[in-house]
C-alpha positions in Angstrom: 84.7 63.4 69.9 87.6 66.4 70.4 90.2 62.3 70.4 88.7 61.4 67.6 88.7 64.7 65.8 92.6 64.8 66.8 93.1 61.9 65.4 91.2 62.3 62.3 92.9 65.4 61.6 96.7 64.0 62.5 95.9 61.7 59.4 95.1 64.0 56.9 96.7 66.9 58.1 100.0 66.1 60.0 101.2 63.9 62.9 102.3 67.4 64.3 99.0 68.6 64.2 98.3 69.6 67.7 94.9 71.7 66.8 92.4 69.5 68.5 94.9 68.0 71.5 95.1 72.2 72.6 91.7 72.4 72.3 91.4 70.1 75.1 93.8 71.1 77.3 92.1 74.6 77.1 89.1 72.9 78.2 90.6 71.2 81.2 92.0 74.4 82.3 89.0 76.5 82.0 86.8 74.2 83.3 89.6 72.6 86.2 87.6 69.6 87.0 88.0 67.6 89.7 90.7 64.4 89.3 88.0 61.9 89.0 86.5 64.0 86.2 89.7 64.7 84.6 90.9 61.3 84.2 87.4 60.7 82.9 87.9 63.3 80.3 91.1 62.2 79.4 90.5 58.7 79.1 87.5 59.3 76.9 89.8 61.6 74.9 92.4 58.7 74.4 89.8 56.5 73.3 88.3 58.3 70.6 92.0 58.9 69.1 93.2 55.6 69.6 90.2 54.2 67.5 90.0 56.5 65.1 93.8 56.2 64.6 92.9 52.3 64.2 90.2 52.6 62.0 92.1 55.2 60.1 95.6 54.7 59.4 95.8 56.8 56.4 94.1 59.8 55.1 91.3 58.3 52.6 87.7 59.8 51.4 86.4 57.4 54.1 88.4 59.1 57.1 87.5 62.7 55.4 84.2 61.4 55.5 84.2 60.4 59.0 86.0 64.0 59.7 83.1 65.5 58.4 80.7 63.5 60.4 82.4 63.6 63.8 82.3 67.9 62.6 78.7 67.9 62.6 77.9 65.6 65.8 80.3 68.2 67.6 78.1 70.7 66.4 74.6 69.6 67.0 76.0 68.7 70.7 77.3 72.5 71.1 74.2 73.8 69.6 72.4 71.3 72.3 74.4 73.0 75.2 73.6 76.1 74.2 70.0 76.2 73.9 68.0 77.5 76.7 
């Protein structure tokens, strides 16, 4: 999701948008997983942008829309992790 909401926002925001891309590099230093993990994590990450950057292209209702979806799936899976 955190490739895909990179992406998403590179689109509409600006290629040198580097919110989301941060994000995860925070995460892999808090967390420091193991390499196996880490290349797991960072493959996934790649994914998500590289197919939302190919679905994508341009900034459209339909990518804002997808924005706003990925938004909420990121939030219901926080929400998820943080109930008891």
């Amino acid at each position: 999701m955190l490739g895909e909401s990179h992406a998403l926002r590179q689109v509409c925001q600006s290629d040198a948008d580097q919110y989301w891309r941060s994000r995860m590099q925070r995460l892999l230093d808090v967390e420091a997983p193991d390499e196996g993990f880490k290349a797991r994590l960072s493959v996934s990450f790649s994914t998500g942008f590289d197919g939302a950057k190919a679905s994508y292209p341009s900034c459209s209702p339909a990518a804002r829309a997808q924005a706003a979806h990925v938004a909420l799936r990121g939030r219901a899976l926080a929400d998820s992790l943080g109930s008891p």
